[in-house]
N, CA, C and O atoms as a GROMACS GRO file, in nm:
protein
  416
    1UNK      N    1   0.081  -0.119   0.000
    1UNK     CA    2   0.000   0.000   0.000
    1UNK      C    3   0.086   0.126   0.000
    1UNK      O    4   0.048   0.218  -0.073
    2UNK      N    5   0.216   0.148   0.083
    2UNK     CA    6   0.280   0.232   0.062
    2UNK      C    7   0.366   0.253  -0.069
    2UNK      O    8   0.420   0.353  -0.115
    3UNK      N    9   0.360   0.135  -0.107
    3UNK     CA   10   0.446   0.192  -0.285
    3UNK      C   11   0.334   0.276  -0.383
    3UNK      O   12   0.361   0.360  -0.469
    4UNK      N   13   0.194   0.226  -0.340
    4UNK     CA   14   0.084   0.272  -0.442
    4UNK      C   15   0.088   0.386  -0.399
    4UNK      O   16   0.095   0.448  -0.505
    5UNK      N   17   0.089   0.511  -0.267
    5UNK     CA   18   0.069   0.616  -0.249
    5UNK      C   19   0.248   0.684  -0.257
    5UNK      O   20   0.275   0.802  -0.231
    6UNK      N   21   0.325   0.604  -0.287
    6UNK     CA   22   0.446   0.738  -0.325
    6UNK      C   23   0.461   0.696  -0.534
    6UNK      O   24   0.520   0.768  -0.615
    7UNK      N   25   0.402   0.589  -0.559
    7UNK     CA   26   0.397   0.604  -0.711
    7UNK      C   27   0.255   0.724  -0.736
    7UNK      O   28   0.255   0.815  -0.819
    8UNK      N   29   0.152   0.696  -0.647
    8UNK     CA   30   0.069   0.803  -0.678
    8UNK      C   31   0.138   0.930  -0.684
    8UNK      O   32   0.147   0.997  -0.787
    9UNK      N   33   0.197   0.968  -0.552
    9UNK     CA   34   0.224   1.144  -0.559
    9UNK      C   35   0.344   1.155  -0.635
    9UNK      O   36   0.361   1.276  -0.655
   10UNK      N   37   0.443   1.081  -0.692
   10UNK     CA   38   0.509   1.091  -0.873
   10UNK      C   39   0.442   1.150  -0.933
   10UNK      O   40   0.453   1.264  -0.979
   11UNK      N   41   0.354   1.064  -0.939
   11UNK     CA   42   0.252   1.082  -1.059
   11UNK      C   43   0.210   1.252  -1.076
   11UNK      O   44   0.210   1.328  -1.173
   12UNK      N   45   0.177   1.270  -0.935
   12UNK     CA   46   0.099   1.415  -0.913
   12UNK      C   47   0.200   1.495  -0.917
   12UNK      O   48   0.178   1.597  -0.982
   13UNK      N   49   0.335   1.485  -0.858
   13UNK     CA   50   0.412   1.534  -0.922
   13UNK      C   51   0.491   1.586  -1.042
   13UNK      O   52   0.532   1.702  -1.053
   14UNK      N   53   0.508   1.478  -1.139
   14UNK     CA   54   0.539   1.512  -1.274
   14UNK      C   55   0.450   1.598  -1.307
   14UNK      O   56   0.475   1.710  -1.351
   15UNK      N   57   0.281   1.525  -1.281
   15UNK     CA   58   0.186   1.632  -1.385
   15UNK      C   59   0.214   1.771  -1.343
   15UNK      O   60   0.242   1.868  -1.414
   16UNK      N   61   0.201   1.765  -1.227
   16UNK     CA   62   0.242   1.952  -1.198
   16UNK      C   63   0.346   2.018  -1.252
   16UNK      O   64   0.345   2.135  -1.291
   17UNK      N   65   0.432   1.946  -1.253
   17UNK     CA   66   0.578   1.985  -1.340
   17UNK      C   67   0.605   2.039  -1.476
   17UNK      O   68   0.682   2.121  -1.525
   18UNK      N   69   0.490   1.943  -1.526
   18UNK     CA   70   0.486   1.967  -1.654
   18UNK      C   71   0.386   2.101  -1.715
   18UNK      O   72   0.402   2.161  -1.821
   19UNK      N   73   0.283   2.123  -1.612
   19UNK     CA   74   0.196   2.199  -1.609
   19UNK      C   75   0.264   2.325  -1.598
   19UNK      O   76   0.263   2.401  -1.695
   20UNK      N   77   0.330   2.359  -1.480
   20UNK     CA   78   0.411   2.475  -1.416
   20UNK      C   79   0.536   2.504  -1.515
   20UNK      O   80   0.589   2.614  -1.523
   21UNK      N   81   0.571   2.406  -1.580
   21UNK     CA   82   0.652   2.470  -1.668
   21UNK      C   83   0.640   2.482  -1.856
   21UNK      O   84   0.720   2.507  -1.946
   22UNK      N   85   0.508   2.452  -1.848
   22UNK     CA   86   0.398   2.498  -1.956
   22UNK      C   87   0.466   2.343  -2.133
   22UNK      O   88   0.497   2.346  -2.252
   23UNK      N   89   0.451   2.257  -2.038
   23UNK     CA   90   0.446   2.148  -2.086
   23UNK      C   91   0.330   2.104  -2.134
   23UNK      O   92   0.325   2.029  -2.231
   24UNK      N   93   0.217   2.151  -2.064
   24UNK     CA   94   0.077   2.069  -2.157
   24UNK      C   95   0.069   2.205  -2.232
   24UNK      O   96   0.095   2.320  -2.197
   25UNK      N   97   0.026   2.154  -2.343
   25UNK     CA   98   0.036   2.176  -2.545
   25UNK      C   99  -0.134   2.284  -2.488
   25UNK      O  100  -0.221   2.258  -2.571
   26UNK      N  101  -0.158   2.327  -2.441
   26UNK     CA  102  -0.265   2.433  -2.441
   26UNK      C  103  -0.250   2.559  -2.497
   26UNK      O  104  -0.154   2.626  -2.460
   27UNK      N  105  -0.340   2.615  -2.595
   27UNK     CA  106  -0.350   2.738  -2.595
   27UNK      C  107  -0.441   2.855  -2.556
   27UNK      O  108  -0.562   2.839  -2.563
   28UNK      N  109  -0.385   2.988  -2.509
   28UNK     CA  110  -0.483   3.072  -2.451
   28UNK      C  111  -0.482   3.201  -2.507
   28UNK      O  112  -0.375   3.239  -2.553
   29UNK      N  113  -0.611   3.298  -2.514
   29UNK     CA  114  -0.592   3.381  -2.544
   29UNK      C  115  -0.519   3.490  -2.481
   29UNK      O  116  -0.533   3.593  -2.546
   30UNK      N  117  -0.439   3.505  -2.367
   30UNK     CA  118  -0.402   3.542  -2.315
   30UNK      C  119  -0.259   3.526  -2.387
   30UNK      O  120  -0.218   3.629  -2.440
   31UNK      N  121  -0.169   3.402  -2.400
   31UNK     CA  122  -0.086   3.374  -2.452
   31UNK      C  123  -0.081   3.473  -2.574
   31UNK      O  124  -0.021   3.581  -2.580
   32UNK      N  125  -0.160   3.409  -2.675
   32UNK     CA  126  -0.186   3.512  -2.799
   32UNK      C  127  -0.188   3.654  -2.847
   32UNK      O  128  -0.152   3.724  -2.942
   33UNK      N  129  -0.260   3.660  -2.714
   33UNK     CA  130  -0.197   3.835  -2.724
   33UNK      C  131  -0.108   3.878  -2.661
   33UNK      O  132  -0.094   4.001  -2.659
   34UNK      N  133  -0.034   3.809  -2.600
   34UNK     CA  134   0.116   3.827  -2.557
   34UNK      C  135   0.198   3.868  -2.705
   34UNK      O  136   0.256   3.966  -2.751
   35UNK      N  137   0.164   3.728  -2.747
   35UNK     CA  138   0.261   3.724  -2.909
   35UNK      C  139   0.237   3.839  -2.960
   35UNK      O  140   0.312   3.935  -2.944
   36UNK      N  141   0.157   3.843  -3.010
   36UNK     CA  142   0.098   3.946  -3.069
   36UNK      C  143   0.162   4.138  -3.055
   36UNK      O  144   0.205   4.222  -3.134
   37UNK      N  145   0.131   4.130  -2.898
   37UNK     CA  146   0.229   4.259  -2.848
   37UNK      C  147   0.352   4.218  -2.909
   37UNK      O  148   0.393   4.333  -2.926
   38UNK      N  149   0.438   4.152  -2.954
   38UNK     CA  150   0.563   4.132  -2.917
   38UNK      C  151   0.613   4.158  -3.031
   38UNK      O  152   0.712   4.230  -3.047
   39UNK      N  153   0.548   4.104  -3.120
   39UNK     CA  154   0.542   4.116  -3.266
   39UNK      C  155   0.484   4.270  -3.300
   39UNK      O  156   0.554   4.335  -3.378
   40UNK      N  157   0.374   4.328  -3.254
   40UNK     CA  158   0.376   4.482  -3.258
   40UNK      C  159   0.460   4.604  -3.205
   40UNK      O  160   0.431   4.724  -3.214
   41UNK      N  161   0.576   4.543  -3.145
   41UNK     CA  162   0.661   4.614  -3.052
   41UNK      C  163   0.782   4.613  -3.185
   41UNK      O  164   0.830   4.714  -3.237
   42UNK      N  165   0.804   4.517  -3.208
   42UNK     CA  166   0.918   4.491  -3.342
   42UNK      C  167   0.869   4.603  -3.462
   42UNK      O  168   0.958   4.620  -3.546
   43UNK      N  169   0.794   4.652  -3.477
   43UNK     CA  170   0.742   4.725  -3.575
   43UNK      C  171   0.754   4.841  -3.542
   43UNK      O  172   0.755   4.911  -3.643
   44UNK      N  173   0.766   4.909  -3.435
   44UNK     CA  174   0.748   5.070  -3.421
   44UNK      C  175   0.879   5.121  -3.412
   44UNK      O  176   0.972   5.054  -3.368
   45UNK      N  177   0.889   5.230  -3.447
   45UNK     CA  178   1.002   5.325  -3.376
   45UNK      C  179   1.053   5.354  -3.262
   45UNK      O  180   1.158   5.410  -3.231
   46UNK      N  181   0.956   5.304  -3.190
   46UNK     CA  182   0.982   5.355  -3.062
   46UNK      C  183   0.924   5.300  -2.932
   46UNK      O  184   0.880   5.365  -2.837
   47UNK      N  185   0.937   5.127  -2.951
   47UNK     CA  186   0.894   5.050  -2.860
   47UNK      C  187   0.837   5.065  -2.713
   47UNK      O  188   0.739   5.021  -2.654
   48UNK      N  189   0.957   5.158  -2.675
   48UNK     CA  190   0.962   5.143  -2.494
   48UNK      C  191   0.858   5.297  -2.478
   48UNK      O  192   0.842   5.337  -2.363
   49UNK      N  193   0.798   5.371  -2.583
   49UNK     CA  194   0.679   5.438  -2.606
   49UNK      C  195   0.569   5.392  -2.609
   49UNK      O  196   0.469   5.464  -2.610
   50UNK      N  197   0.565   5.248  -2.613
   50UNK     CA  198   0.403   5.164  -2.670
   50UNK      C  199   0.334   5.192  -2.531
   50UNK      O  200   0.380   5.187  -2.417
   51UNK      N  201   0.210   5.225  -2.580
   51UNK     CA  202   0.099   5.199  -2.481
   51UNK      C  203  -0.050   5.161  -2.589
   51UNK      O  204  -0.113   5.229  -2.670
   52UNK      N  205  -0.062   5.035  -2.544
   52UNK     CA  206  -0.176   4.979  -2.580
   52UNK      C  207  -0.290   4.987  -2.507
   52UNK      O  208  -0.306   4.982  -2.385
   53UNK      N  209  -0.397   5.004  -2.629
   53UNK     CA  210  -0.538   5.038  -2.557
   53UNK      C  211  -0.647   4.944  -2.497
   53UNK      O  212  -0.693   4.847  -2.558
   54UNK      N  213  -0.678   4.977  -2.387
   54UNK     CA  214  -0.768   4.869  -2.335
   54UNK      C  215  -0.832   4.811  -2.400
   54UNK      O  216  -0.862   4.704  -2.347
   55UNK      N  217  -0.890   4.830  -2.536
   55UNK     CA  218  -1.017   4.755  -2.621
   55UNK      C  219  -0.885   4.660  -2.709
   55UNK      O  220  -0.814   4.724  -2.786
   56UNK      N  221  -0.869   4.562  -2.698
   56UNK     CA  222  -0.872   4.454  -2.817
   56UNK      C  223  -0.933   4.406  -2.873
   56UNK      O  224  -1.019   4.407  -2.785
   57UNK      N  225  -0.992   4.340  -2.972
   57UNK     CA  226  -1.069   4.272  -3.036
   57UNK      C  227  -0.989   4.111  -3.081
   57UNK      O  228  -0.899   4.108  -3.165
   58UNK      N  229  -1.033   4.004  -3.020
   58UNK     CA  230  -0.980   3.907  -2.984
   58UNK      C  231  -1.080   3.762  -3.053
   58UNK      O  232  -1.165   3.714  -2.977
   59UNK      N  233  -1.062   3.694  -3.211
   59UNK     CA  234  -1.146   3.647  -3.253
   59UNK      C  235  -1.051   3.478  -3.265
   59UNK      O  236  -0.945   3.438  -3.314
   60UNK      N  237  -1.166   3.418  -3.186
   60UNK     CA  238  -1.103   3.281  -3.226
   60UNK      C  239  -1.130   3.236  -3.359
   60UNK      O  240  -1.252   3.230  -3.376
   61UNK      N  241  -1.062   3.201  -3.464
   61UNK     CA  242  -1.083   3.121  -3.602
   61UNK      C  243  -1.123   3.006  -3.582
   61UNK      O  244  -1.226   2.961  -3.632
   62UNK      N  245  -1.017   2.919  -3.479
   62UNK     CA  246  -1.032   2.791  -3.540
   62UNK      C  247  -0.963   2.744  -3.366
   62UNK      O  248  -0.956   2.837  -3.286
   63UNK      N  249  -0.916   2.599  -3.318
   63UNK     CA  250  -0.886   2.568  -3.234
   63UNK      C  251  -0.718   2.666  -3.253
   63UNK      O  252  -0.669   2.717  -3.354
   64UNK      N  253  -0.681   2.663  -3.153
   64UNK     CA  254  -0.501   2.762  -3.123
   64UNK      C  255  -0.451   2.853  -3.252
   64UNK      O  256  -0.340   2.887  -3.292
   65UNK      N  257  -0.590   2.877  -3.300
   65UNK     CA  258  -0.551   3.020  -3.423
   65UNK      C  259  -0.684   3.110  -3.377
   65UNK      O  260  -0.806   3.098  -3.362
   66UNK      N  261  -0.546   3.235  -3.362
   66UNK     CA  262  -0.656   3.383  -3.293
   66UNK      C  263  -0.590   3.482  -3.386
   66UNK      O  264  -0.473   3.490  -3.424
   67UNK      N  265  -0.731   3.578  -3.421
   67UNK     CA  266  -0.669   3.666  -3.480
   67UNK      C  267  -0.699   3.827  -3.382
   67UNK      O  268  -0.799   3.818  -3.311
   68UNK      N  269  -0.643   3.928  -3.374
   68UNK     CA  270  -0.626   4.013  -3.275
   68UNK      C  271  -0.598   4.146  -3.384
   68UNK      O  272  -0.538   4.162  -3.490
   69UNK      N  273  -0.686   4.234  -3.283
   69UNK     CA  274  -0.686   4.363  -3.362
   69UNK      C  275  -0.722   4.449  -3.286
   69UNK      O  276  -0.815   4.428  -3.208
   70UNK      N  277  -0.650   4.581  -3.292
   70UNK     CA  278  -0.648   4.647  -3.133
   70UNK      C  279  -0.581   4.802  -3.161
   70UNK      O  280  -0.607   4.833  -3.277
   71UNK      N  281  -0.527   4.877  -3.111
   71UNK     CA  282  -0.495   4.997  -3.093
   71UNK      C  283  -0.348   5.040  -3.034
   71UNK      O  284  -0.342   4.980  -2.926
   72UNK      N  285  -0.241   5.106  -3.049
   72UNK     CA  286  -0.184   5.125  -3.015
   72UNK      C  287  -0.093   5.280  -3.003
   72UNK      O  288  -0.074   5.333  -3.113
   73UNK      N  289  -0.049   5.340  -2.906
   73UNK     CA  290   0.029   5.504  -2.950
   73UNK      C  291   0.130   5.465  -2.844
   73UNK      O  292   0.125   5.401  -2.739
   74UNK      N  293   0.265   5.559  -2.944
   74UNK     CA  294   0.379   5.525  -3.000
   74UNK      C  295   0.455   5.666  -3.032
   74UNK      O  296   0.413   5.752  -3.110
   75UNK      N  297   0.574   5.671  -2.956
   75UNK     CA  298   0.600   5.799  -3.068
   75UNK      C  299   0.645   5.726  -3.249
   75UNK      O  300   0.672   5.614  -3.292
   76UNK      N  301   0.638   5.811  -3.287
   76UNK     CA  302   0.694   5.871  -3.397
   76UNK      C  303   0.834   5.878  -3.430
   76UNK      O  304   0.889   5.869  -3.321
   77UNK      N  305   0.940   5.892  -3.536
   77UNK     CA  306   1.072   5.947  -3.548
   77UNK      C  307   1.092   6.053  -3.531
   77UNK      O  308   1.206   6.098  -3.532
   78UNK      N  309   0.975   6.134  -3.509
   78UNK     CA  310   1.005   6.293  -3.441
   78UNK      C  311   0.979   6.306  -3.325
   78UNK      O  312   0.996   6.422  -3.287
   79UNK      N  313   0.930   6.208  -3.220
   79UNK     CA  314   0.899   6.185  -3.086
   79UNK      C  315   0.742   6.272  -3.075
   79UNK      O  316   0.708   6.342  -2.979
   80UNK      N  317   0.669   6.248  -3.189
   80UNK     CA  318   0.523   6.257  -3.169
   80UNK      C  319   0.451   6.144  -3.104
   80UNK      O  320   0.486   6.027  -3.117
   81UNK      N  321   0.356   6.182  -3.038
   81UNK     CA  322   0.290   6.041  -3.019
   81UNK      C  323   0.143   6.038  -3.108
   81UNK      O  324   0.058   6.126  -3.105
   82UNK      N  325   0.138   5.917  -3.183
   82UNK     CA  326   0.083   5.868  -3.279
   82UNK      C  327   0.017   5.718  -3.230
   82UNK      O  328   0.074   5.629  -3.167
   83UNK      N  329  -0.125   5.721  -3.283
   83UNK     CA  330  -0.190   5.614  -3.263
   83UNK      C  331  -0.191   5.476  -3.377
   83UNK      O  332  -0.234   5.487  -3.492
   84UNK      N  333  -0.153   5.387  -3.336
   84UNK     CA  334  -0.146   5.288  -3.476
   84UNK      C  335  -0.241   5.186  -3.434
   84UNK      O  336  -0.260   5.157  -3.316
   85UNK      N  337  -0.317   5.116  -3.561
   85UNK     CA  338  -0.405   4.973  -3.571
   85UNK      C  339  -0.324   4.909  -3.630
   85UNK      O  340  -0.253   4.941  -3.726
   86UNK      N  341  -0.336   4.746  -3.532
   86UNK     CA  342  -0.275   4.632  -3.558
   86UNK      C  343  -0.366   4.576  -3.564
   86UNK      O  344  -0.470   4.609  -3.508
   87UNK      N  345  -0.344   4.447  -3.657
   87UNK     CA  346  -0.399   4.312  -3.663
   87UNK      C  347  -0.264   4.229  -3.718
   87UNK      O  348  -0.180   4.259  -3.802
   88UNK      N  349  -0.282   4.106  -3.630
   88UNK     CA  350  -0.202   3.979  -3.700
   88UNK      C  351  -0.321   3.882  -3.612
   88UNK      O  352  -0.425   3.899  -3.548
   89UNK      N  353  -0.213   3.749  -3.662
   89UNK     CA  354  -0.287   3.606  -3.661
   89UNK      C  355  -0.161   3.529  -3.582
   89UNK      O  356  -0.044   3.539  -3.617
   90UNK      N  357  -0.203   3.458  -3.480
   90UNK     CA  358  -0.153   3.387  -3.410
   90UNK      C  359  -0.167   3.246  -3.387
   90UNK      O  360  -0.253   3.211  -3.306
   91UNK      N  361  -0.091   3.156  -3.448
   91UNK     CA  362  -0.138   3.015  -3.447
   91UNK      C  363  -0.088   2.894  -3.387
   91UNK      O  364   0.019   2.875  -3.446
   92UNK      N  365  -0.105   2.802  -3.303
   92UNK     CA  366  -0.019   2.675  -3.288
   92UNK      C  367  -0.004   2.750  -3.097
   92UNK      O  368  -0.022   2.866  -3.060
   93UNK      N  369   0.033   2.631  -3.018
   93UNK     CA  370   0.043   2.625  -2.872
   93UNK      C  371   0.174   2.698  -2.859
   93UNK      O  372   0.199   2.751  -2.750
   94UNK      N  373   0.261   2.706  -2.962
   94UNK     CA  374   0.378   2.765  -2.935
   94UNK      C  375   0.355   2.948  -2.993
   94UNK      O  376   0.447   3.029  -2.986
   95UNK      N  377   0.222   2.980  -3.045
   95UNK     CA  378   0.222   3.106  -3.003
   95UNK      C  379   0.269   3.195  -3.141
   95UNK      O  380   0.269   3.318  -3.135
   96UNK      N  381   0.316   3.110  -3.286
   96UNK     CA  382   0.371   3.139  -3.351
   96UNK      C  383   0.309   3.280  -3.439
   96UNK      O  384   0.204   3.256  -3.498
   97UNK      N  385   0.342   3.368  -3.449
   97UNK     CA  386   0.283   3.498  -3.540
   97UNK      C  387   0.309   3.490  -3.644
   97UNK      O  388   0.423   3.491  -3.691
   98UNK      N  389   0.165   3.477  -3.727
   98UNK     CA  390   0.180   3.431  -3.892
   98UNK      C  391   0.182   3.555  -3.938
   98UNK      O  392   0.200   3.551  -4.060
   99UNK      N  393   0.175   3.642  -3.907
   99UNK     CA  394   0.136   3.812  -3.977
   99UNK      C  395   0.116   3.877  -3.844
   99UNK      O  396   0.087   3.829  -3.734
  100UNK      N  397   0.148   4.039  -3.895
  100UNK     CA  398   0.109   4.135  -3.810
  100UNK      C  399   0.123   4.261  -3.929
  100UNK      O  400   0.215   4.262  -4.011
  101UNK      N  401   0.017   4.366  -3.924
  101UNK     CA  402  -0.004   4.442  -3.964
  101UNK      C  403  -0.004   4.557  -3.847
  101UNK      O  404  -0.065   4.536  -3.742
  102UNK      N  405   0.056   4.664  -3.866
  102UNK     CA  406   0.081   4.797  -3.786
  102UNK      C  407   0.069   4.936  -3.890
  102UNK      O  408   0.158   5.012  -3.928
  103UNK      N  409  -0.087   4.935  -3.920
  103UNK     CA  410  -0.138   5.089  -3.987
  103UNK      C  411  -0.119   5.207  -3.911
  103UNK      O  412  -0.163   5.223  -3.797
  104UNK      N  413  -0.040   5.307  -3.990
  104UNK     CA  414   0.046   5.383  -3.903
  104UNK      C  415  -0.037   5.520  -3.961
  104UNK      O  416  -0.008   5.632  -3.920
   0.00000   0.00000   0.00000
């Protein structure tokens, strides 16, 4: 009986392990628009200027493909601050950014 309750808490162990260090293959929208920022940050002039706007627009397609479209201000190369629309597409558990568009 005691081998069955320390192979059990292995068990409960690994799974947590794997969980906590983002081993199960899940995707979230949360994740997605992580990417997404990250990939809209690569695009501007003036990154450490970004401030994104509370409204996203956050559309699931299909299972772990999101597409995201949202708001962003930024300076400028003249240190204006300027508002830009993004959209890209985000696909697969690993978060991958198939596109991003930044209308300036």
């Amino acid at each position: 009986m005691k081998i069955y309750y320390t192979f059990l808490a292995a068990l409960v162990a690994v799974g947590l392990g794997f969980t906590y260090y983002g081993y199960s293959k899940t995707c979230t929208v949360w994740g997605a628009h992580n990417a997404i920022k990250a990939a809209v940050l690569n695009e501007l002039k003036s990154p450490s200027s970004a401030d994104f706007g509370s409204t996203t627009d956050v559309e699931k397609v299909y299972n772990c493909v999101y597409k995201i479209s949202g708001v962003v201000d930024s300076q400028n190369s003249f240190g204006a601050m300027i508002r830009s629309g993004y959209t890209g597409r985000v696909i697969g558990t690993d978060y991958n950014v198939m596109w991003v568009s930044v209308e300036k």
